[in-house]
C-alpha positions in Angstrom: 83.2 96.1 118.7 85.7 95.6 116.3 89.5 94.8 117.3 88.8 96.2 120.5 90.7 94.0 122.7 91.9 97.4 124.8 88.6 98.3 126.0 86.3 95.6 125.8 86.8 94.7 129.4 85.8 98.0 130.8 82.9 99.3 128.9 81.4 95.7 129.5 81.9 95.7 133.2 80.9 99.2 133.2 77.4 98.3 131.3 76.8 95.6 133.5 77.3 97.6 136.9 75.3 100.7 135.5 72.6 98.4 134.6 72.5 96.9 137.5 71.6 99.8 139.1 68.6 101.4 137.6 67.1 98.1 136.0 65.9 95.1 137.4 66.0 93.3 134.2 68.6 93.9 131.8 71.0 92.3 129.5 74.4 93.0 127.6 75.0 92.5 123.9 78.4 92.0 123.0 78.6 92.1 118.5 81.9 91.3 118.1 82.4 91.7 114.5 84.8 90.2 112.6 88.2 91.8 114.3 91.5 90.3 114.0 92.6 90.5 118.0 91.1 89.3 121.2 87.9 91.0 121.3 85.9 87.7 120.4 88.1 86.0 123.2 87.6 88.2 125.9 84.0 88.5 125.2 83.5 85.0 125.3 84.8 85.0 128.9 83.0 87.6 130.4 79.7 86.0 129.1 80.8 82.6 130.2 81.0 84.4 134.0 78.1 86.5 133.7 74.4 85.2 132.4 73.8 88.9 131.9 76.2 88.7 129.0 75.6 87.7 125.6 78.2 87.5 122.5 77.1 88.1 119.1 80.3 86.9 116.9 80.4 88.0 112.9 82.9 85.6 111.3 84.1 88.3 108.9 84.2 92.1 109.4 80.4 92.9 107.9 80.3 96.8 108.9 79.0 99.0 111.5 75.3 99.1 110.5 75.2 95.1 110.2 77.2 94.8 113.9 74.6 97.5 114.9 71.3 95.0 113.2 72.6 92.2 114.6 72.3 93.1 118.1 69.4 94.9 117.7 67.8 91.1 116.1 69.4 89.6 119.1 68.0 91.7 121.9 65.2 90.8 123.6 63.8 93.1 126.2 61.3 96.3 125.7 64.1 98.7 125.3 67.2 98.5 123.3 70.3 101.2 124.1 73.5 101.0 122.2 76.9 102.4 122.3 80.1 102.1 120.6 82.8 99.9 122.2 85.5 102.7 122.1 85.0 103.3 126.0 84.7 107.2 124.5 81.5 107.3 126.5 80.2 107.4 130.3 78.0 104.5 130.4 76.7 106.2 134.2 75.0 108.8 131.8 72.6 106.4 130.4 70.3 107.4 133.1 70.0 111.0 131.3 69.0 109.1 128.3 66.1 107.0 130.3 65.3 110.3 132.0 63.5 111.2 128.8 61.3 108.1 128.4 57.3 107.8 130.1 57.9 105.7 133.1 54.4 104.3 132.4 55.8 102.4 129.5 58.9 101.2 130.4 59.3 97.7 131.6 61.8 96.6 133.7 63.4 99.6 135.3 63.8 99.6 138.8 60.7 101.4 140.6 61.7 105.1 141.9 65.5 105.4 140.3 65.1 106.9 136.8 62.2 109.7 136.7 60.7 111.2 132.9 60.7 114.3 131.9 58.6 113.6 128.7 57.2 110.6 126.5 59.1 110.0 123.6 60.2 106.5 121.3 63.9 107.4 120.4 66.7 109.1 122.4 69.9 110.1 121.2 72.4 111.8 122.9 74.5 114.7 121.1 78.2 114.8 122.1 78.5 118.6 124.1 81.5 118.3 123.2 83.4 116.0 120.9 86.7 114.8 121.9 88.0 113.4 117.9 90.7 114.8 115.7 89.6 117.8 113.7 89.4 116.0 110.4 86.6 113.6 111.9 84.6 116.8 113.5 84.5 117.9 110.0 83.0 115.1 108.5 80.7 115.0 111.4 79.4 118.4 110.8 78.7 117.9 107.1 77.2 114.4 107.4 75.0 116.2 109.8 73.8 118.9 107.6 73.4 116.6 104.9 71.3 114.4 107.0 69.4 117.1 108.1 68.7 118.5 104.8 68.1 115.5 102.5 65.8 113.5 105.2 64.9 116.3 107.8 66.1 114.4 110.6 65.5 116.6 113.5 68.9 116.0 115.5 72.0 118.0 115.7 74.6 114.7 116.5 73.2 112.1 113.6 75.7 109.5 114.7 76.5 109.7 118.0 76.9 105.9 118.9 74.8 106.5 122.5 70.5 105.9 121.9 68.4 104.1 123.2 65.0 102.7 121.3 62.1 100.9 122.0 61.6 97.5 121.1 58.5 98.3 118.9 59.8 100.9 116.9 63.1 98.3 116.4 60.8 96.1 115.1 58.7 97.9 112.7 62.3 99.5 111.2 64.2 96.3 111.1 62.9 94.8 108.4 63.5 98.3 106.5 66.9 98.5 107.1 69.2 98.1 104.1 72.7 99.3 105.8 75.6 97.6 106.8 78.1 100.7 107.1 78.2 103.8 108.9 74.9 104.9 107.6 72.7 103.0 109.5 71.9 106.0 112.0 71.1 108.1 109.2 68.8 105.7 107.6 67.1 104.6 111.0 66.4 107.9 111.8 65.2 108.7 108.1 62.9 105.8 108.6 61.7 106.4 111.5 60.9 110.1 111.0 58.3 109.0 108.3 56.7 106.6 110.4 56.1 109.5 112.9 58.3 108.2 115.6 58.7 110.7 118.7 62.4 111.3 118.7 64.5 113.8 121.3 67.9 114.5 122.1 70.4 115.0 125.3 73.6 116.2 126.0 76.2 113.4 126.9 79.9 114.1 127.5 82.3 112.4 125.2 86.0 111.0 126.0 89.5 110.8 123.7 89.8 107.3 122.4 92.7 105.6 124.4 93.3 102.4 123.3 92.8 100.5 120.0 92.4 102.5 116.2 89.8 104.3 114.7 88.2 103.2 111.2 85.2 105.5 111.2 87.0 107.9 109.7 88.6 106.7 107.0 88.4 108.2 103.4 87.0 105.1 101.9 84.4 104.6 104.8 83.2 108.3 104.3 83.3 108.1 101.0 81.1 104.9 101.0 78.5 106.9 103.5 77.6 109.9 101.6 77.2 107.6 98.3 75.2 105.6 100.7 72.8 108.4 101.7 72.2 109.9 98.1 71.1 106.1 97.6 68.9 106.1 100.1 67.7 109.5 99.4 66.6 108.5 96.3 64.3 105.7 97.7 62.6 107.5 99.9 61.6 110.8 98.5 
């Protein structure tokens, strides 16, 4: 989250009550990272009344990859879900995302209430359809293709902020990971792909932002990203 004071206190009550639900051991990772508002506050309340919540607090704004890597390093159960702190998702939907994972290895979800349809490492839902200005889908497609094409990543919505991993895969990637801005899906999923990791991919609906300000988009943050993935193109071919 950054300078999310707006929505903080929903997706975090959402995460907990959803989680509650279908896990019997679960935990929520707040990385509030670097922001100028509230978000650090807040955060720091809701984990002070619930021992399911944790707070993760960068002094300075470090990026989107390095929010994403230090939750990741701070998590500690077998699997590891994120999601942006935007409230542009349904957090109820993460049961389509555990739907895809073998209930034979998966620790910690509640006996009978999530079923598999197949056994796979990564899931990553694909907006059906995005709710963002038409300048952003635009980007989005091209970063897509170029993902696609320079790494072969087999997905069709590279950054959508709403996967889940497990643990081990985390940990063998981790110490890989070079990224600290927005191409840190790209690069995990580069990564990943050579190490022969089972990925798939499911349809999640996708919400209009309404509260707080985008950065994502931003010429200089795009710019940054496509340098970024010719970098890291370069490196691994």
């Amino acid at each position: 989250m950054y300078n999310e004071e707006g929505n903080i206190e929903q997706v975090v009550t959402s995460a907990v009550a959803v989680l509650s639900e279908i896990a019997d051991r679960f935990e929520v990772i707040v990385v509030d990272d670097g922001g100028r508002d509230r978000t650090g506050e807040i955060a720091d309340r809701l984990a002070a009344a619930n021992p399911h919540v944790r707070v993760v607090h960068h002094p300075v704004n470090r990026g989107y990859g390095a929010a994403l890597r230090s939750g990741f390093e701070a998590a500690t159960l077998p699997l590891v879900g994120f999601v942006d702190g935007d409230n542009q998702f349904d957090l109820g939907e993460l049961s389509i995302l555990l739907r895809a994972l073998a209930p034979s290895r998966v620790e910690g979800l509640a006996p009978g209430k999530v079923e598999a349809l197949d056994g796979v490492d990564i899931v990553s839902g694909y907006r059906i359809r995005r709710r963002d200005p038409a300048f952003r889908r635009l980007y989005s497609f091209l970063y897509n293709q170029a993902g696609r094409l320079l790494f072969g990543v087999p997905i069709r919505d590279v950054n959508c902020a709403f996967k889940i991993y497990r643990r081990e895969v985390l940990d063998r990637l981790l110490p890989q990971l070079r990224s600290t801005g927005a191409l840190i899906n790209v690069e995990m999923l580069a990564r990943a792909r050579k190490l022969g990791v089972r990925v798939t991919e499911v349809g999640v609906h996708h919400f209009p932002r309404e509260a707080g300000r985008q950065t994502g988009g931003s010429p200089a943050v795009i710019v940054r990203a496509f340098k970024e993935m010719l970098e890291l193109w370069r490196e691994l071919r």
